[in-house]
Backbone bond lengths (Angstrom), bond angles and torsions (degrees), N, CA, C in turn:
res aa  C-N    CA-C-N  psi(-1)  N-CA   C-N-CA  omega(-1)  CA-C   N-CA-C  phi
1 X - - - 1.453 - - 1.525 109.14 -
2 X 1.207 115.92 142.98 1.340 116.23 158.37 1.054 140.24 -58.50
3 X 1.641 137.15 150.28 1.531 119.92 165.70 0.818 122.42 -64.96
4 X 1.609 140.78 -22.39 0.928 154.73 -143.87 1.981 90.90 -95.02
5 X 0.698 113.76 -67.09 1.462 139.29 166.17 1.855 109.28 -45.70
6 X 0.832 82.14 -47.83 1.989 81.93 174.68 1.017 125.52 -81.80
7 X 1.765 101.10 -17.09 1.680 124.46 167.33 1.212 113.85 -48.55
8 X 1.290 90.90 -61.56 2.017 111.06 -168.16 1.169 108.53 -74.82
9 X 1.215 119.41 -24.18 1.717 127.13 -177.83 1.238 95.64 -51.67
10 X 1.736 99.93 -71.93 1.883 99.21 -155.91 1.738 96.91 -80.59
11 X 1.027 142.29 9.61 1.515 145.96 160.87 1.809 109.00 -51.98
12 X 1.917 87.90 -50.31 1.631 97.64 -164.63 1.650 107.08 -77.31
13 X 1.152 96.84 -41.39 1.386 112.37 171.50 1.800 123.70 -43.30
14 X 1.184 76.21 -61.39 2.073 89.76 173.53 1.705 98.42 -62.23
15 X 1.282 125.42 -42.84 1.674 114.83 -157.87 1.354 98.47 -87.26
16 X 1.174 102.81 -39.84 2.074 110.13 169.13 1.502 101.42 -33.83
17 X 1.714 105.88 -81.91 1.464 107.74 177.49 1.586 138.69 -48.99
18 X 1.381 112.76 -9.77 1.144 131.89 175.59 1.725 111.02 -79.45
19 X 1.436 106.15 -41.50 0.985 102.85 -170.29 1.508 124.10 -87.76
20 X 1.370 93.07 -1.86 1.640 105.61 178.57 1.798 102.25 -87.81
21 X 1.013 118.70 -33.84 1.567 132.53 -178.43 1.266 91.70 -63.03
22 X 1.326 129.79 -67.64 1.893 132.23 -162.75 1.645 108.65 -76.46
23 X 1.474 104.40 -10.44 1.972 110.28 156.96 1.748 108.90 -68.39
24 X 1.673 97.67 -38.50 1.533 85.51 -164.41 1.697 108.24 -80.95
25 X 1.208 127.88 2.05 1.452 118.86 -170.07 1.263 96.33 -93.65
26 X 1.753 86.05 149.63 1.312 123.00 176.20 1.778 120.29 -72.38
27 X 0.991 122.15 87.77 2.099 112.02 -178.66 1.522 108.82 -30.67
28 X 1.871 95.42 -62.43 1.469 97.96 177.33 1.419 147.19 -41.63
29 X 1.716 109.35 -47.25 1.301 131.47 167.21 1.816 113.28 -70.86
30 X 1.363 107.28 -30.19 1.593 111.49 174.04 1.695 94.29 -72.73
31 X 1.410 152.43 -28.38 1.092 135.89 -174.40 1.592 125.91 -67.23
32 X 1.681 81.68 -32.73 1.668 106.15 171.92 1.465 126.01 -42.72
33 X 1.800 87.63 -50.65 1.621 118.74 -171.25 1.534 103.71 -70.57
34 X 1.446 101.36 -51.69 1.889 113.45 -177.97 1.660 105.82 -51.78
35 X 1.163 131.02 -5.20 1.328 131.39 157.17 1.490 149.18 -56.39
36 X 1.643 84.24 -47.25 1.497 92.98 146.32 1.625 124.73 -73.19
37 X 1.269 130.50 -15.21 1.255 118.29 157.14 1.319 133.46 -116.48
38 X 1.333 110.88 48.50 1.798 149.81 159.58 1.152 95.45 -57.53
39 X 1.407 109.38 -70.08 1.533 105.26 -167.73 1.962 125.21 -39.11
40 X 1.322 85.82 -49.46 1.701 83.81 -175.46 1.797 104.17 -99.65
41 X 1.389 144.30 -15.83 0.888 132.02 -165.05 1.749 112.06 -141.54
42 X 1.101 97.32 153.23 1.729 106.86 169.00 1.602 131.66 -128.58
43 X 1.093 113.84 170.76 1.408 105.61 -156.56 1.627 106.16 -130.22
44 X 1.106 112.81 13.60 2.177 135.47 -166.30 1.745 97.82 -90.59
45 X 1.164 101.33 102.20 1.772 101.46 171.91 1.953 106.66 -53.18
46 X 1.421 88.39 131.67 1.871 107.33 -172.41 1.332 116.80 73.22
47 X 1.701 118.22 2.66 0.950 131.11 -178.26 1.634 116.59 -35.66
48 X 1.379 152.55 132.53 1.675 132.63 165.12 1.959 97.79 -61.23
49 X 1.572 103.88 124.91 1.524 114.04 154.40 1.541 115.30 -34.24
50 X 1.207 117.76 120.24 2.101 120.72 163.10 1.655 94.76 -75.51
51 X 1.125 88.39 -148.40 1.857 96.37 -175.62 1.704 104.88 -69.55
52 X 1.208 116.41 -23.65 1.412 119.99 -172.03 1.621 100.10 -106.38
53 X 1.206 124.42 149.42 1.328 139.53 166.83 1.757 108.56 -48.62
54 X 1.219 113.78 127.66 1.195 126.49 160.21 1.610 120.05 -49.05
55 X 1.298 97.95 110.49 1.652 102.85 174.65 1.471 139.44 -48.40
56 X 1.364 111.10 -35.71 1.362 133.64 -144.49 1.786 91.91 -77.53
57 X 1.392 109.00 97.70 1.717 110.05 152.16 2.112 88.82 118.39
58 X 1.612 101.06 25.25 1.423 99.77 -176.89 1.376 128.50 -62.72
59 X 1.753 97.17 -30.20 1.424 103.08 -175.07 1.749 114.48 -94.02
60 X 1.753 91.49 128.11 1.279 99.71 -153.29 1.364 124.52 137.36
61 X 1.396 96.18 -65.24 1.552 105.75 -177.68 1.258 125.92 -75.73
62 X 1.453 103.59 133.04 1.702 102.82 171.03 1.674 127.41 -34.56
63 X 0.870 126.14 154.79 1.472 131.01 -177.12 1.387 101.18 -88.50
64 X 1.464 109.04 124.84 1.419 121.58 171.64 1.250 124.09 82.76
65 X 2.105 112.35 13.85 1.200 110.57 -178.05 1.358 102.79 -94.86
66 X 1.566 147.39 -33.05 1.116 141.86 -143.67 1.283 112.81 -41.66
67 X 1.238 146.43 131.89 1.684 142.23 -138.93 1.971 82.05 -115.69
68 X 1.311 94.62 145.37 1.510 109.25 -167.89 1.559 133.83 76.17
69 X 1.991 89.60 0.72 1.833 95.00 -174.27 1.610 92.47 -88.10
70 X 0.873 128.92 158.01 1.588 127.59 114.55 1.576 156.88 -64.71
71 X 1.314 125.86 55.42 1.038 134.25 -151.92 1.871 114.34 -76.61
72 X 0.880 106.58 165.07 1.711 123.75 -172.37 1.436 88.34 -67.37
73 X 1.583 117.76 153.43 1.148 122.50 157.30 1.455 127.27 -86.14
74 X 1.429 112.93 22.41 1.291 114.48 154.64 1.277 103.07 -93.84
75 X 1.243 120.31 -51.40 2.029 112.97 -164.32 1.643 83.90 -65.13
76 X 1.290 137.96 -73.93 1.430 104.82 -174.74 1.298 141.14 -43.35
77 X 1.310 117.46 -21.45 1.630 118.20 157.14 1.594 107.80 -69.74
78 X 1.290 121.01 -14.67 1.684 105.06 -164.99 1.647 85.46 -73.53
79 X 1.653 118.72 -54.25 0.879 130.87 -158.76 1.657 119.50 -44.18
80 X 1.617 86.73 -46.77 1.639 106.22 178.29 1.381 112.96 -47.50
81 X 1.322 93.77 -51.79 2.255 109.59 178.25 1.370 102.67 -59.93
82 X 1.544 149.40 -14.59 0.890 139.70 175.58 1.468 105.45 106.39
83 X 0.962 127.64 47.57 1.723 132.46 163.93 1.256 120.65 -77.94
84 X 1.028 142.01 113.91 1.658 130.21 -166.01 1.893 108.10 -145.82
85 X 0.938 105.32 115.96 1.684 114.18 -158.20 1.431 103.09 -75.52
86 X 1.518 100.65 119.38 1.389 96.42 173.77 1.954 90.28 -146.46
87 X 1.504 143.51 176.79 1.136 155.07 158.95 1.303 109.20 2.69
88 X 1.611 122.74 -56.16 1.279 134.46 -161.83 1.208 109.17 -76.65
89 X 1.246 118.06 -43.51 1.579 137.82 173.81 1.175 135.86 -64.63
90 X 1.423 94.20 -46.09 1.221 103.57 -174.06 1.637 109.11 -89.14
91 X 1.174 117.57 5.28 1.595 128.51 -157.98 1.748 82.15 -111.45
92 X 1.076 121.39 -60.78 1.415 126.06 178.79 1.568 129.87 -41.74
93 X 1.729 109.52 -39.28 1.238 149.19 -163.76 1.829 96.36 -91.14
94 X 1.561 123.95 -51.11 1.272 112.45 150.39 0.850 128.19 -46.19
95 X 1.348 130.36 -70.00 1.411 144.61 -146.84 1.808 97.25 -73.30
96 X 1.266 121.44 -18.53 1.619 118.41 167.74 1.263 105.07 178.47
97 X 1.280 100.25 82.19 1.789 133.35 156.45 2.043 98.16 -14.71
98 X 1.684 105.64 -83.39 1.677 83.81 -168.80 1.271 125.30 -77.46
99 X 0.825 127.13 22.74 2.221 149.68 -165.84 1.779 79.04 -88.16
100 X 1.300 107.28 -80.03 1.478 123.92 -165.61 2.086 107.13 -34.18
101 X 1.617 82.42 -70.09 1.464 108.63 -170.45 1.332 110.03 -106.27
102 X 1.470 138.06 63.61 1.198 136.07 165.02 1.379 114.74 -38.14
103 X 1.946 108.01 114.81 1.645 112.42 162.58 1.805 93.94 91.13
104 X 1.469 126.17 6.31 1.333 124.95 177.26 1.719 107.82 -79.34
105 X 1.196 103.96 156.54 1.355 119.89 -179.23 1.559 129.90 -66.55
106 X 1.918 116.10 -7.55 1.566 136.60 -165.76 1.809 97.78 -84.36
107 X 1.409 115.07 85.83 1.465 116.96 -174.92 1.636 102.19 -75.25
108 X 1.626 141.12 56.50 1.097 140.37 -127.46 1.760 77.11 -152.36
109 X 1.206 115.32 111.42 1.786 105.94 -177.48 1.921 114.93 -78.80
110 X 1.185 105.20 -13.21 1.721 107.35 174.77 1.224 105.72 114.20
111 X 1.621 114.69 153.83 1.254 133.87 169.95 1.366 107.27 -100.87
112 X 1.493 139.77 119.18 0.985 123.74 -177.54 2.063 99.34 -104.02
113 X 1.196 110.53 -32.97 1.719 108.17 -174.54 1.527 108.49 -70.86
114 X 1.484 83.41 138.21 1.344 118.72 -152.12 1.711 109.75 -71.46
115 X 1.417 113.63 -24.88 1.449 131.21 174.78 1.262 95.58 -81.67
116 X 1.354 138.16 -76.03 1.294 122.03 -178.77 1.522 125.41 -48.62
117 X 1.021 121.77 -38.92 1.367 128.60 165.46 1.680 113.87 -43.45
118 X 1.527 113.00 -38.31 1.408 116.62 -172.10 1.933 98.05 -89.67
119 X 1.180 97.97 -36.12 1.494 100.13 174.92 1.573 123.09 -41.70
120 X 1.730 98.98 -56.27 1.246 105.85 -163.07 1.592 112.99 -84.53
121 X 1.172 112.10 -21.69 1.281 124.82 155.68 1.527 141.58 -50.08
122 X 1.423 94.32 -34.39 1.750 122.73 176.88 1.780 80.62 -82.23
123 X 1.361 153.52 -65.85 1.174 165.22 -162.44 1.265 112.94 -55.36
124 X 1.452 131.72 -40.17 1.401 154.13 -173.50 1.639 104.79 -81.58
125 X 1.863 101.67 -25.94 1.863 90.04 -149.33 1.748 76.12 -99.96
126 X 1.587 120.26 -20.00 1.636 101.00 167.83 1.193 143.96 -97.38
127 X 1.458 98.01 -5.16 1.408 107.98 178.98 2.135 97.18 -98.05
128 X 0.575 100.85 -23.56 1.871 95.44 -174.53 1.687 118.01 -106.39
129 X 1.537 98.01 18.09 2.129 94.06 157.30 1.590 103.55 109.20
130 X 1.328 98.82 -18.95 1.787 103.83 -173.18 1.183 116.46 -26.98
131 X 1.359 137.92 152.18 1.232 138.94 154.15 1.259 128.67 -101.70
């Protein structure tokens, strides 16, 4: 087989499985979770940014572009390298904030459970524009 081919294999494979995980979350129970990060962030299209970047239209977007944020110059280097938030990322980026973004500014210690993780995710992709 090719690499090229074994590439895409385990590509489909991983997004396959991803997408069965972000079927099983709860919106409701992810709102619960999205509480603890009320404090620094919001999820209201045109919303004004809190200390954390405004959520609303995340998935998708490059890391560290939101125009009017101020972001760390690490999440703008992630961004620069090509970081772009979508399920995979952004599931990763919870589950351990400086793993993702080494030396970033998200003082947020991680979600590591795997239900909440799908929760808050199912929660993120309806309250912030997802498609």
């Amino acid at each position: 087989m090719t690499r090229t081919f074994l590439t895409a294999l385990a590509m489909t494979a991983m997004l396959a499985g991803q997408a069965v995980a972000d079927d099983h979350g709860d919106a409701d129970a992810g709102k619960r979770i999205f509480a603890q990060c009320r404090a620094c962030h919001v999820t209201d299209r045109g919303a004004r940014s809190p200390v954390g970047p405004n959520l609303y239209g995340v998935f998708g977007r490059t890391a560290g572009t939101l125009e009017g944020f101020r972001f760390s110059e690490p999440m703008k280097k992630k961004g620069a390298e090509g970081l772009v938030w979508n399920n995979q990322t952004i599931r990763a980026y919870i589950a351990n904030p400086r793993a993702v973004v080494p030396g970033g500014s998200m003082v947020f210690a991680g979600i590591r459970n795997e239900k909440q993780l799908n929760d808050l995710i199912a929660y993120l992709r309806k309250e912030t524009g997802a498609q």
